[in-house]
C-alpha positions in Angstrom: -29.8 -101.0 -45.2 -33.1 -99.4 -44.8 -33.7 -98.5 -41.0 -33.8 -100.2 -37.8 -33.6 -103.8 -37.9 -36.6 -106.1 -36.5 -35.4 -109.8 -35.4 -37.9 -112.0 -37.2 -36.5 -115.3 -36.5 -33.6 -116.9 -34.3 -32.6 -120.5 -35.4 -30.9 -123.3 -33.4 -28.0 -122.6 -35.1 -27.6 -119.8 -34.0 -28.5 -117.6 -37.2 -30.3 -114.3 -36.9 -32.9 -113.4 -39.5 -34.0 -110.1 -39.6 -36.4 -107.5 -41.4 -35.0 -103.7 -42.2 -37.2 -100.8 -42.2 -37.4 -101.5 -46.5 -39.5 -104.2 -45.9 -36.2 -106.5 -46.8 -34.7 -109.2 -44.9 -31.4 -110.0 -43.8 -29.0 -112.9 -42.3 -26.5 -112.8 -40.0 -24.4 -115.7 -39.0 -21.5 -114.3 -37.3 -20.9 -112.6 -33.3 -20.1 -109.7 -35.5 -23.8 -107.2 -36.1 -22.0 -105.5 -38.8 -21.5 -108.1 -41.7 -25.4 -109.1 -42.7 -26.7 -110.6 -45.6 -29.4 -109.7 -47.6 -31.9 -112.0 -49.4 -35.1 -111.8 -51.4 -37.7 -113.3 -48.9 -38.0 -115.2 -45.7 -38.0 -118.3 -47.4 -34.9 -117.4 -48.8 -33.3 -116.6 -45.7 -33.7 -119.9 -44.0 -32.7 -121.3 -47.0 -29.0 -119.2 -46.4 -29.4 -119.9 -42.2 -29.6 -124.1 -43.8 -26.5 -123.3 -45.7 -24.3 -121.9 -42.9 -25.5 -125.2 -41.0 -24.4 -127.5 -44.0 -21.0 -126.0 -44.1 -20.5 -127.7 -41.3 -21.6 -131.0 -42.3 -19.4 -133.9 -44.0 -20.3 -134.1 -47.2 -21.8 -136.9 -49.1 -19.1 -139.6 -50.7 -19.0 -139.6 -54.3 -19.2 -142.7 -56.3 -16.5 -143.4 -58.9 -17.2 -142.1 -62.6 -17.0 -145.1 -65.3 -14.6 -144.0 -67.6 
């Protein structure tokens, strides 16, 4: 990564979005500091924070296929 990292944001979910001396920003889920994500934008990084959440979710029922 590129530098120091500066904690941007800190969800409910616990997810940790951060911004490397680059300019670029990063996502980390985990207890562990060492395995971090990197994404495009901020946007972009809540958008993977909303995907750790929804891994945890039940998913939707699927309706039947007409054959």
């Amino acid at each position: 990564m590129g530098g120091p990292l500066h904690l941007v944001g800190l969800t409910g979910s616990g997810c940790r979005i951060a911004r490397d001396g680059g300019g670029g920003y990063v996502v980390n889920h985990d207890a562990d500091d060492t395995q971090w994500q990197r994404v495009a934008n901020l946007p972009a990084a809540y958008a993977v924070c909303e995907q750790f959440t929804s891994r945890d979710a039940l998913g939707l029922p699927r309706f039947r296929e007409q054959a």
